[in-house]
Backbone bond lengths (Angstrom), bond angles and torsions (degrees), N, CA, C in turn:
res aa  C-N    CA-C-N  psi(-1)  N-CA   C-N-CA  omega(-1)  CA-C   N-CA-C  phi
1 X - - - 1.471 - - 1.527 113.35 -
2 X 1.713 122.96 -45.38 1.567 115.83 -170.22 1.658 97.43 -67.18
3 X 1.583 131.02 -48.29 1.183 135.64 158.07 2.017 103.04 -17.76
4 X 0.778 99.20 -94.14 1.195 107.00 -157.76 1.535 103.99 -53.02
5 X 1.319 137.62 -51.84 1.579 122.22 131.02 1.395 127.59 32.80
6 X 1.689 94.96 -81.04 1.540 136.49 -171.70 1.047 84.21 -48.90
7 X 1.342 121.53 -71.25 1.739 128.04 -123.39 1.227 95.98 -79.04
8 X 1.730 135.52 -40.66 1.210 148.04 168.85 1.450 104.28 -37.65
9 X 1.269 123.87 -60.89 1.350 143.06 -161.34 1.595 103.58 -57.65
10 X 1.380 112.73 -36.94 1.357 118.50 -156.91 1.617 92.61 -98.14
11 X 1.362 128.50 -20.14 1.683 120.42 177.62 1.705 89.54 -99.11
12 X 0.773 154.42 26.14 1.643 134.00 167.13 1.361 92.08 -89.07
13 X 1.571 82.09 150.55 1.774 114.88 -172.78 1.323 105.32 -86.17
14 X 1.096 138.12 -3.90 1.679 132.14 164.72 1.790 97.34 -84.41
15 X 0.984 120.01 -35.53 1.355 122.94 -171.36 1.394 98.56 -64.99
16 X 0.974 129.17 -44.85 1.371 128.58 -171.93 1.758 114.18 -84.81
17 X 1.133 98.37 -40.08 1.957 93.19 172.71 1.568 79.11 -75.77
18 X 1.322 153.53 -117.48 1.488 141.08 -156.36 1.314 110.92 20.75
19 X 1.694 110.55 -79.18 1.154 117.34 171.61 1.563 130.99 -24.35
20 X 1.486 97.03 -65.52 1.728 109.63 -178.84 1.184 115.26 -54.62
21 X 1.628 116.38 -46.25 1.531 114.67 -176.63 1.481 114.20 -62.97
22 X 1.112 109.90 -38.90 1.587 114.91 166.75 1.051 116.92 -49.12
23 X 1.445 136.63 -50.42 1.433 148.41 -161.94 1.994 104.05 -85.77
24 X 1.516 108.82 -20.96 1.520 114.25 157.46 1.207 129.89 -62.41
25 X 2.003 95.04 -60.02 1.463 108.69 178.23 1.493 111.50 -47.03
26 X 1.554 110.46 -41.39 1.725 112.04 -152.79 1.707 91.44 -85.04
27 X 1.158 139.25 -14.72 1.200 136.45 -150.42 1.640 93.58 -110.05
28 X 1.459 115.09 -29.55 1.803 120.88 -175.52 1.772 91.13 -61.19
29 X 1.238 102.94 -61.38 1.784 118.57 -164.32 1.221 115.63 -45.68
30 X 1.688 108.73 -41.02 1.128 134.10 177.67 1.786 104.76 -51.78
31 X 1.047 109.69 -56.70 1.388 124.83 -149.25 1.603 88.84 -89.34
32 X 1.136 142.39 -47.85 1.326 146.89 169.77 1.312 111.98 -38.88
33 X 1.538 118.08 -54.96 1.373 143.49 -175.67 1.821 112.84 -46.86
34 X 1.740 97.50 -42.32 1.646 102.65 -147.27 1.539 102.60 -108.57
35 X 1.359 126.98 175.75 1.763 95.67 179.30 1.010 137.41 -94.27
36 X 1.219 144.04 -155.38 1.190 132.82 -154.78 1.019 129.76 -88.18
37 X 1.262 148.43 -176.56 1.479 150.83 166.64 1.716 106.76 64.76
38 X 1.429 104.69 169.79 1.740 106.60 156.95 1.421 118.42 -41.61
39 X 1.121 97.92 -72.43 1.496 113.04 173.39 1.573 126.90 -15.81
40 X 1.864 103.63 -52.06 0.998 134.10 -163.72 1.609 101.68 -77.73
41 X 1.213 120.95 -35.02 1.299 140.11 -154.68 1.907 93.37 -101.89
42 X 0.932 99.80 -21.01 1.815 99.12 -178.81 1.559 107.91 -76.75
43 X 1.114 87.06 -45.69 1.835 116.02 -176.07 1.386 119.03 -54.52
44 X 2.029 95.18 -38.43 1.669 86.89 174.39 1.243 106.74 -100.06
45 X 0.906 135.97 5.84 1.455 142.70 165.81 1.714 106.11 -72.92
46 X 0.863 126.38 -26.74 1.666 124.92 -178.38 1.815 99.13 -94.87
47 X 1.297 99.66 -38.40 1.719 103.54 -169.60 1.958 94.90 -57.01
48 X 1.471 100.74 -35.37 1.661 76.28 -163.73 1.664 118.09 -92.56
49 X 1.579 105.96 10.64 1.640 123.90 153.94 1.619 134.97 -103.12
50 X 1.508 101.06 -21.67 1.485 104.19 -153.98 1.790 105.55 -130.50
51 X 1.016 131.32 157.49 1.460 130.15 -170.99 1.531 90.13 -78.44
52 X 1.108 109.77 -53.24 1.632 110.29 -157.06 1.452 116.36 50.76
53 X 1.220 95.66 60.76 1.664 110.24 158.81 2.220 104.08 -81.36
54 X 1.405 93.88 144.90 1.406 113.32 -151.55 1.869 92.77 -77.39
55 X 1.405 115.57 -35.20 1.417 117.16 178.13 1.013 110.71 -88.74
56 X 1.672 138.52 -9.22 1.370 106.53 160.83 1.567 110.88 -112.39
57 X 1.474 114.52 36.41 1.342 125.38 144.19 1.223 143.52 -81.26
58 X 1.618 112.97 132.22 1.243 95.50 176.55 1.292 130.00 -113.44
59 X 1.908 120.20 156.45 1.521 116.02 -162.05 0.891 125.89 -106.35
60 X 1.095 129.95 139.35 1.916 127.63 -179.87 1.198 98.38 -125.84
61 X 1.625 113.57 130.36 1.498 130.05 155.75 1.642 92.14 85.46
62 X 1.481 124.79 3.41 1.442 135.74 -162.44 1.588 132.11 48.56
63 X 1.718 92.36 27.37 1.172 99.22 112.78 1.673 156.63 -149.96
64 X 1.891 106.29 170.45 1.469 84.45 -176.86 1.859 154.20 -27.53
65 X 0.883 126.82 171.88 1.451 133.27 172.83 1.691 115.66 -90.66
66 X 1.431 157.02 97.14 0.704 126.77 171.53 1.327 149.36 -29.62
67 X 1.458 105.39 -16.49 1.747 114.48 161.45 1.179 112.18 -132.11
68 X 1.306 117.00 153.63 1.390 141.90 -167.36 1.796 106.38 -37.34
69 X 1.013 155.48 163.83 1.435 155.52 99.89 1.242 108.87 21.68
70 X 1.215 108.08 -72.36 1.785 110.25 176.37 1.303 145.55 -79.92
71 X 1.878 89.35 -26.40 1.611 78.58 157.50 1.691 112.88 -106.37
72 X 1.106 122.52 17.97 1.738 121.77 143.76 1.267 108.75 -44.77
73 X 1.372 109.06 -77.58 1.273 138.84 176.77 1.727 98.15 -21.70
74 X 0.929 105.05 -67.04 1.737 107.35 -156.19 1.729 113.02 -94.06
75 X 1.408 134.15 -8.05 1.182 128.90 134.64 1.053 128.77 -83.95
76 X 1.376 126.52 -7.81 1.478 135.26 176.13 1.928 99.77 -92.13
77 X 0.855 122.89 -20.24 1.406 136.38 166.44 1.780 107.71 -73.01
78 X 1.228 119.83 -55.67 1.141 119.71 -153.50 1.477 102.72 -99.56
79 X 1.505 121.33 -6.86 1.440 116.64 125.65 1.254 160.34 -18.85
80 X 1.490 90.65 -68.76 1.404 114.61 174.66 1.111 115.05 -83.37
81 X 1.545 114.99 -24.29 1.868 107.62 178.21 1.705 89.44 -93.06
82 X 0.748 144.48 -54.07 1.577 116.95 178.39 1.768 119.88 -35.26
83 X 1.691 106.22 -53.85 1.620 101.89 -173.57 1.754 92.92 -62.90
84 X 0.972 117.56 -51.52 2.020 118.26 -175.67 1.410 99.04 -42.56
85 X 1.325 124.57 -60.86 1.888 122.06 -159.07 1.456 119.01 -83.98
86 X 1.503 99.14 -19.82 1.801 109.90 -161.57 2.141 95.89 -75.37
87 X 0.997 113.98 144.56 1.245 132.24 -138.74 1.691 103.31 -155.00
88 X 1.191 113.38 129.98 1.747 112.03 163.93 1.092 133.43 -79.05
89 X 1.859 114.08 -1.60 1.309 130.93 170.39 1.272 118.37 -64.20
90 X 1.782 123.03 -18.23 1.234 133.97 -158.77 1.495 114.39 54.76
91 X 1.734 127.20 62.88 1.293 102.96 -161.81 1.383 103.69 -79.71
92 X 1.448 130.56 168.95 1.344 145.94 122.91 1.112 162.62 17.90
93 X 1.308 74.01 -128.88 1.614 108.75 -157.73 1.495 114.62 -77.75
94 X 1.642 133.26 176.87 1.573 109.18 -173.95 1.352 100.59 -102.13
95 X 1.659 124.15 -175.00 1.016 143.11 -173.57 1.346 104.33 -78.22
96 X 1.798 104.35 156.14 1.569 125.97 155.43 1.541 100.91 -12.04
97 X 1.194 117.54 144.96 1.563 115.89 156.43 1.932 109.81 -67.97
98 X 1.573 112.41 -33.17 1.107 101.40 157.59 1.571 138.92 -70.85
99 X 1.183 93.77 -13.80 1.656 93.27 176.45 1.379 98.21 -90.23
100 X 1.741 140.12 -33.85 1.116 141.00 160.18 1.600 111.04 -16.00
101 X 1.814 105.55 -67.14 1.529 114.75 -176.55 1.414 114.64 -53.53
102 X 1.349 115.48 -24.51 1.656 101.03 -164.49 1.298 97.82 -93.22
103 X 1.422 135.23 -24.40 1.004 129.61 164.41 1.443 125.12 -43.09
104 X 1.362 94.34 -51.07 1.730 100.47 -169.82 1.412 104.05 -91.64
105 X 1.376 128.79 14.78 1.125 139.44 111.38 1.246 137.79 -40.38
106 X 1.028 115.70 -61.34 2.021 122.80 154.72 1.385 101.10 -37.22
107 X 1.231 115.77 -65.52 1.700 119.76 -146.84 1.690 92.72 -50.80
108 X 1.705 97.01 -58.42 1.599 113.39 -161.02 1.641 106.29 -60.95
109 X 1.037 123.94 -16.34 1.550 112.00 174.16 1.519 106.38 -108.48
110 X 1.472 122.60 -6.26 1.891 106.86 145.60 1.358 128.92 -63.22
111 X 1.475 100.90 -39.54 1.498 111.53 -175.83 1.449 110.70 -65.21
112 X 1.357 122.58 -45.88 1.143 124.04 169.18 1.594 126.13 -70.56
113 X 1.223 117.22 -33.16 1.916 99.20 174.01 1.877 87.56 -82.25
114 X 1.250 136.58 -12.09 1.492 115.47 -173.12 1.987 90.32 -85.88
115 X 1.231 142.88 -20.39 1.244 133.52 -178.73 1.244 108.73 -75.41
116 X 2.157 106.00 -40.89 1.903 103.26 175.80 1.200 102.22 -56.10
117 X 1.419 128.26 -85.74 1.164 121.82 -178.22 1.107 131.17 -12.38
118 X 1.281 145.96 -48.88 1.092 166.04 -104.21 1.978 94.38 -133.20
119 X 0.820 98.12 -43.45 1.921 112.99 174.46 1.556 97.08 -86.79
120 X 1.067 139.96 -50.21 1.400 118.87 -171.24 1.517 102.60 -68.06
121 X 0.984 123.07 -34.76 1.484 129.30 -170.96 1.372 124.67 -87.53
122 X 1.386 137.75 -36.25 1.023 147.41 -160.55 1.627 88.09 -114.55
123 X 1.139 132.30 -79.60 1.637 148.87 179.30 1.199 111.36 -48.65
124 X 0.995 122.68 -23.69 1.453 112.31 -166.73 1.817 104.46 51.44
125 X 1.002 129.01 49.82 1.424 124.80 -164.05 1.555 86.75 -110.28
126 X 1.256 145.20 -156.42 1.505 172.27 150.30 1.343 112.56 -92.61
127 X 1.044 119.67 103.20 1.213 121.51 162.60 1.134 142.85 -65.82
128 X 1.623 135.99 143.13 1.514 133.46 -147.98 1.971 96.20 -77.69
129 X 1.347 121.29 -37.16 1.557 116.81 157.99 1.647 97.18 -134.60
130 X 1.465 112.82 -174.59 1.324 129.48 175.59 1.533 110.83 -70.88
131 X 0.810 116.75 138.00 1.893 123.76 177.14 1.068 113.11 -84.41
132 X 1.408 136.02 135.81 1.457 153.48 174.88 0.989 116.86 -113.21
133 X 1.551 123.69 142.36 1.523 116.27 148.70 1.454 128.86 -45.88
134 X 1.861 108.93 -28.61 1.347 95.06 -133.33 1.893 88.48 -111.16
135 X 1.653 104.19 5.34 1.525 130.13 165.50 1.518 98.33 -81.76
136 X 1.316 126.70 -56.63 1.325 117.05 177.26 1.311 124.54 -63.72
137 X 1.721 130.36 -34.42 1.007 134.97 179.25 1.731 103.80 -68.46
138 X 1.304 124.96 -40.34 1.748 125.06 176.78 1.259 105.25 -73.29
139 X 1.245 133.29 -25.12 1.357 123.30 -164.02 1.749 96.55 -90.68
140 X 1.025 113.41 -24.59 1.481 127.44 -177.43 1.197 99.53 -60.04
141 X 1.263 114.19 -77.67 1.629 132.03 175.46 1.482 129.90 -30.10
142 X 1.767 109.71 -25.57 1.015 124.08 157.68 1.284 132.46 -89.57
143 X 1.930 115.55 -27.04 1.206 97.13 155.79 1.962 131.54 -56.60
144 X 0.971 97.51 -26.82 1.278 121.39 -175.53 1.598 92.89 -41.53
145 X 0.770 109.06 -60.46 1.678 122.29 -167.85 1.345 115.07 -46.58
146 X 1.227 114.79 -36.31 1.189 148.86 -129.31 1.402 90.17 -123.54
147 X 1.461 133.70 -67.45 1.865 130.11 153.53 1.536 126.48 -39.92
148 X 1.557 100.68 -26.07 1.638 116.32 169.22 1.616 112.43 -63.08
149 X 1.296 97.08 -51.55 1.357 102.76 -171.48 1.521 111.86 -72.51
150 X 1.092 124.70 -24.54 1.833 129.35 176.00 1.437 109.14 -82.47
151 X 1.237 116.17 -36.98 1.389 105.19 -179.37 1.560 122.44 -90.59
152 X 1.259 93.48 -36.27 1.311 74.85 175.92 1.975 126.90 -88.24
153 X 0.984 104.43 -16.35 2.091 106.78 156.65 1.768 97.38 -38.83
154 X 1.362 94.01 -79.75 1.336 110.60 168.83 1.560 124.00 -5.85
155 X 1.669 106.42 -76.45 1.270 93.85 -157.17 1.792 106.60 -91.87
156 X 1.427 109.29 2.61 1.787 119.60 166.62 1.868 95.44 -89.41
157 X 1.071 115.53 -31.43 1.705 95.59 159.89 1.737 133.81 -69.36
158 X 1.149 98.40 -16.66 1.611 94.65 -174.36 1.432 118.99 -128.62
159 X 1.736 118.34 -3.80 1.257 131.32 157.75 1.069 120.72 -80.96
160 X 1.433 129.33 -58.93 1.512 140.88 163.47 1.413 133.02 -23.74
161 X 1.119 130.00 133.52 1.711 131.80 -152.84 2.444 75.21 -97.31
162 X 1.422 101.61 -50.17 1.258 108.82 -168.06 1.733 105.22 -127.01
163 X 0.908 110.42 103.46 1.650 103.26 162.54 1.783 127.66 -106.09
164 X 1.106 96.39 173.03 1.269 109.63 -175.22 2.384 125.78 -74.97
165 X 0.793 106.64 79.93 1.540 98.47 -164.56 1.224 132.36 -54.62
166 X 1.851 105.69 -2.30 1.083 119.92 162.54 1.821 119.74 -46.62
167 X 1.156 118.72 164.69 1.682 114.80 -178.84 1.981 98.05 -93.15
168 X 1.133 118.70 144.06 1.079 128.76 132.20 1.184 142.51 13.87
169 X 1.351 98.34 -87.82 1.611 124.07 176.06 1.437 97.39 -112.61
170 X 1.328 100.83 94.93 1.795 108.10 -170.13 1.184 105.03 -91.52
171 X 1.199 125.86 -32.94 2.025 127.96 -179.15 1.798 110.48 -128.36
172 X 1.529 85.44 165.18 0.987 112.89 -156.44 2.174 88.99 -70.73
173 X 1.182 98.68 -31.78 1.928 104.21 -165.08 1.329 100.55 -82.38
174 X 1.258 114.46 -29.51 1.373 109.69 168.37 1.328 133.55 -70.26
175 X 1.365 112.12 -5.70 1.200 136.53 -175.60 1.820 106.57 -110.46
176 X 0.916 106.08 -42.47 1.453 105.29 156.75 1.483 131.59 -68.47
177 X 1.098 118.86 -23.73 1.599 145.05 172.48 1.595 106.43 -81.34
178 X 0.862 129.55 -19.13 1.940 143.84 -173.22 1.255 99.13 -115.69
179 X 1.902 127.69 -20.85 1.799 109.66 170.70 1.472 83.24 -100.47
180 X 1.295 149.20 12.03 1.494 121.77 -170.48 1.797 91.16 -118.17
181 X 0.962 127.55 9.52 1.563 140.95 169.72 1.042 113.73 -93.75
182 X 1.615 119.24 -36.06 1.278 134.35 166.48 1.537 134.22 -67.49
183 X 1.713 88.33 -43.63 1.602 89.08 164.14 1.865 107.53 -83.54
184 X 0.416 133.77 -31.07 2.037 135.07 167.27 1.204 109.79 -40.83
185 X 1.998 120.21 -34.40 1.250 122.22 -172.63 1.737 98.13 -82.63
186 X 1.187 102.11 -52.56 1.711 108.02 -176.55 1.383 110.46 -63.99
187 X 1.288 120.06 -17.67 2.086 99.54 167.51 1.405 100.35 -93.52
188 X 1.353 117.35 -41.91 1.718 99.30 165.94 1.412 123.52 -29.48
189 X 1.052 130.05 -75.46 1.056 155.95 161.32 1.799 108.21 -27.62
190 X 1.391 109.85 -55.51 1.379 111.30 163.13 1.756 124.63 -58.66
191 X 1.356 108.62 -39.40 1.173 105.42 165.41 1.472 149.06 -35.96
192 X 1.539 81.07 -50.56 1.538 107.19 179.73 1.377 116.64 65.39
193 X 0.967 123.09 69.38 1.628 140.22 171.20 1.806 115.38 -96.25
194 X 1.364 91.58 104.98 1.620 91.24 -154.49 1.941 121.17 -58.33
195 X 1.367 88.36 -8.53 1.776 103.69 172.87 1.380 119.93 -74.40
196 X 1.546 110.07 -28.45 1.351 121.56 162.46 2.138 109.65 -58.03
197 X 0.657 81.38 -54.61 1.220 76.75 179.08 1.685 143.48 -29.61
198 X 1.441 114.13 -31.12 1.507 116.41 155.41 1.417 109.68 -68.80
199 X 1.574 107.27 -58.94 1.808 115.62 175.81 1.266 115.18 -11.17
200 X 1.748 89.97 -64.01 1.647 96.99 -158.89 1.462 109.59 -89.20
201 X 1.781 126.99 -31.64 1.503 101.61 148.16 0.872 130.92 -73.69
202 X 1.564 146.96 10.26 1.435 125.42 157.21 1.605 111.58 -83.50
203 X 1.472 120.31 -22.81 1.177 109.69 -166.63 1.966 119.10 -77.42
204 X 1.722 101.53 -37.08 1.167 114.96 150.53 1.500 130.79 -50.81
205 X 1.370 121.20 -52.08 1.547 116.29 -179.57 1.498 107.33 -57.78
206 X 1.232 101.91 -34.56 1.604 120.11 -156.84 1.799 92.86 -71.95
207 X 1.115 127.67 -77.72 1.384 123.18 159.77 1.375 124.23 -15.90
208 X 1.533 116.73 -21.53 1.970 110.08 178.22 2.239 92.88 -65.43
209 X 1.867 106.41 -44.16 1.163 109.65 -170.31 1.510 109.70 -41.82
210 X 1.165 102.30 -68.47 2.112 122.01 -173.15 1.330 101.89 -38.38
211 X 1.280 115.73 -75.80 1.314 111.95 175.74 1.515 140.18 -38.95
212 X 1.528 118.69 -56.49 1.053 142.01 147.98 1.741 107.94 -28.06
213 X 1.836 109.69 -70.12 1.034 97.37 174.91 1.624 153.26 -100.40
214 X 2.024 85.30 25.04 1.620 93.83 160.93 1.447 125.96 -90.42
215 X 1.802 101.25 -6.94 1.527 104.39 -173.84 1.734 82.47 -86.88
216 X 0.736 140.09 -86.04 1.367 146.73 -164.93 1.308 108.46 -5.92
217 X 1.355 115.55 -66.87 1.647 139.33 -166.36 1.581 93.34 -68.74
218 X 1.562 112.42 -31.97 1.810 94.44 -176.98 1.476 98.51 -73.76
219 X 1.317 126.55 -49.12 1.577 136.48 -173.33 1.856 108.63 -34.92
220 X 1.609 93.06 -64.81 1.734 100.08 165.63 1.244 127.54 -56.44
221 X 1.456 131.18 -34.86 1.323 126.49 167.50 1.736 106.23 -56.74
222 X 0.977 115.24 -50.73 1.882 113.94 168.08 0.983 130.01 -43.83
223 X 2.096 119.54 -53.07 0.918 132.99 -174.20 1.807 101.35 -59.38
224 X 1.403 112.93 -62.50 1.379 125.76 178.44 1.389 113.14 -32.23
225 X 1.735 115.74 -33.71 1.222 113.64 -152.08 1.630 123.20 77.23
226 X 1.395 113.18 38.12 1.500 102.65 -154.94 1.806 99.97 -143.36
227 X 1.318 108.27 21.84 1.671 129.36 156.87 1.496 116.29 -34.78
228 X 1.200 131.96 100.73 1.405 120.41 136.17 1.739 88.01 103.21
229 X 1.693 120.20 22.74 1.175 119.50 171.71 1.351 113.62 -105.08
230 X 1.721 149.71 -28.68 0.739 136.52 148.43 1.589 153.60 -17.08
231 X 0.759 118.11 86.49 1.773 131.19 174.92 1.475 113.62 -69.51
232 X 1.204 133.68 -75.07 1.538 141.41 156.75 1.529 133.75 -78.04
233 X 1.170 92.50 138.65 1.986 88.65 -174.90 1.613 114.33 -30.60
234 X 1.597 117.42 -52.36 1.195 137.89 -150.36 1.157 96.37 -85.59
235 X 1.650 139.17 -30.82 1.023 135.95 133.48 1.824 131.01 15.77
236 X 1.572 98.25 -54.00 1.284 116.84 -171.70 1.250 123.50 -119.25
237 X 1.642 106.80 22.01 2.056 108.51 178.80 1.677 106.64 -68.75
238 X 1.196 127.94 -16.92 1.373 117.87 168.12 2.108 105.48 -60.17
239 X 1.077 88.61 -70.50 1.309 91.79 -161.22 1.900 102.32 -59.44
240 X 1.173 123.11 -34.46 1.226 132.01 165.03 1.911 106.74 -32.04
241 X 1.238 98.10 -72.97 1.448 119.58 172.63 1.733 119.49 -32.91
242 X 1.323 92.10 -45.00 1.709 101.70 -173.08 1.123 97.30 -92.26
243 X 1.336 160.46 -5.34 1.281 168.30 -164.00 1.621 108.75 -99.82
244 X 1.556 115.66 -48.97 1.589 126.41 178.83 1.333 98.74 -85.60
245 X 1.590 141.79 -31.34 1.301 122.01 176.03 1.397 122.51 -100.13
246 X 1.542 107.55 -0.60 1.607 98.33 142.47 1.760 142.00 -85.29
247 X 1.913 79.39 -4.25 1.257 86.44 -166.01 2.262 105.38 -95.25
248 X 1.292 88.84 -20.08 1.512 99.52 152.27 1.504 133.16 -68.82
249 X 1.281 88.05 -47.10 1.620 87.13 159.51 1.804 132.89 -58.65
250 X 1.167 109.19 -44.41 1.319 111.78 154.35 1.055 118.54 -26.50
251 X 1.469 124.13 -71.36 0.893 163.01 -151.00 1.909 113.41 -52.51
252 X 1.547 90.22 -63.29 1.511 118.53 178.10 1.379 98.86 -85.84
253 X 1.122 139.27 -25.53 1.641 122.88 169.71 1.732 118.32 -85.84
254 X 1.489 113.97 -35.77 1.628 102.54 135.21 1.101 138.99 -35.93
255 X 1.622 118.37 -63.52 1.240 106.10 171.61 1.466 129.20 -58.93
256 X 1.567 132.90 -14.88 1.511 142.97 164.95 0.895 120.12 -78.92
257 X 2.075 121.97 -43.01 1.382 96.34 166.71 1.708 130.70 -64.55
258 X 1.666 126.22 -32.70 0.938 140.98 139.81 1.453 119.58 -7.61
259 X 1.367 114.02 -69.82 1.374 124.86 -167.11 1.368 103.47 -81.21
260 X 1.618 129.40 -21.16 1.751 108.11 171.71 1.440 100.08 -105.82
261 X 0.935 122.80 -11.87 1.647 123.23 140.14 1.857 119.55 -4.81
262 X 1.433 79.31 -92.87 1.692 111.07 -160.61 1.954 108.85 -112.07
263 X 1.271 109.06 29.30 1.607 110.30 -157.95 1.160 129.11 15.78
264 X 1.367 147.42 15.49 1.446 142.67 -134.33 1.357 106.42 -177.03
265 X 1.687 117.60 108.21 1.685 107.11 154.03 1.444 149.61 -70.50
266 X 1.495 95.78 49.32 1.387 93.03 174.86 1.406 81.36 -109.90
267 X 1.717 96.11 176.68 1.012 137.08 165.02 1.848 123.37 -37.57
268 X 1.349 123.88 161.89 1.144 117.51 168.71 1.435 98.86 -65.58
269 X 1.805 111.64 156.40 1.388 137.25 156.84 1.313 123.99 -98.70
270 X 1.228 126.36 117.92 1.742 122.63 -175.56 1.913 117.18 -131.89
């Protein structure tokens, strides 16, 4: 009976406008807080994930990206393989053990140009090759792939009343069709077409949210006790709700500790 209580508690419609106004209020303050313009608002959105150091950024129309090369690269990646993989079947289950390897293939060659890098820059050490943007921006792009594939099994495993046990990334073309989207994003991007430039920072900053707030919203469906009950999308605007305003919150307390940190929103200096 207190169960079932709960569950009532968590679909009422005051609970949910509650929710929203909260997720206004915290989002007005937010926006009051950080500086000005779009622009301004992109900027602190990267400040409270990304170093945004100015040389391993990259520029369009001349100017910078609000996030680094790499992590462009890798929420702008993990974008596109979510809209490419996401499916109404609710799939699953994990990949091929061979598609497993190429993955952890991806992972293992981010980790590694982000460790070179990471020694030429920080260490002053020698690096195992020279560091690129345009190595960090692909290697990004592939983690992406690689965040696609965890979250979303993931969040059709633990939202879903019924899911699908099929894998994900069920073929081999589909998987070739999701790196050839990827490279399309990275010569875009190489191009430098200065109109691209809002596109592609809003679509990246915008991705710290999704992410942020699908882990969140899976965390709360647990905390609640409320795993694997969903039937309809709408089903889940409570937990939806608590997912984007924790994931704002993050967000805005990064950007403060940061900012009494180092007084100043720019970027790291190296």
């Amino acid at each position: 009976m207190p169960q079932m209580k709960f569950s009532n508690w968590t679909n009422r419609k005051w609970v949910k406008i509650s929710l929203l106004v909260l997720l206004l209020a915290l989002f007005s303050i937010w926006a009051i807080e950080t500086p000005h313009g779009v622009y301004g608002k992109l900027e602190a959105i990267g400040y409270a994930v990304c170093h945004q150091i100015a040389s391993h950024t990259i520029e369009i129309g001349g100017k910078l990206l609000p996030l680094c090369a790499r992590c462009t690269g890798m929420y702008l990646g993990t974008l596109l393989a979510l809209a490419i993989l996401k499916s109404n079947q609710r799939l699953s289950g994990k990949p091929s053990t061979a598609k497993i390897m190429v993955l952890a293939f991806f992972l293992l060659i981010f980790t590694v140009d982000g460790v070179n890098s990471m020694l030429a820059s920080f260490f002053s050490i020698s690096p195992l090759y020279p560091p690129s943007n345009w190595l960090r921006l692909g290697t990004g792009l592939l983690m992406g792939v690689v965040l696609a594939n965890i979250l979303l099994p993931l969040w059709n495993q633990t939202l879903w009343k019924e899911s699908n046990p099929r894998p994900v990334l069920q073929s081999w073309k589909r998987f070739f069709l999701l790196l050839l989207f990827m490279i399309v994003v990275g010569v875009l991007i190489w191009l430098d077409i200065p109109m691209l430039y809002y596109p592609i920072a809003i679509l990246s900053t915008g991705t710290v949210f999704v992410i942020l707030g699908m882990v969140y919203t899976l965390l709360w469906s647990i905390i609640l006790n409320k795993e694997n009950t969903l039937e309809k999308l709408k089903d889940g605007i409570t937990f939806y709700l608590l997912g984007v305003i924790c994931a704002l919150v993050q967000i805005g307390l990064m950007d403060l500790i940061r900012l009494s940190l180092t007084g100043s929103w720019s970027g790291f200096q190296i």
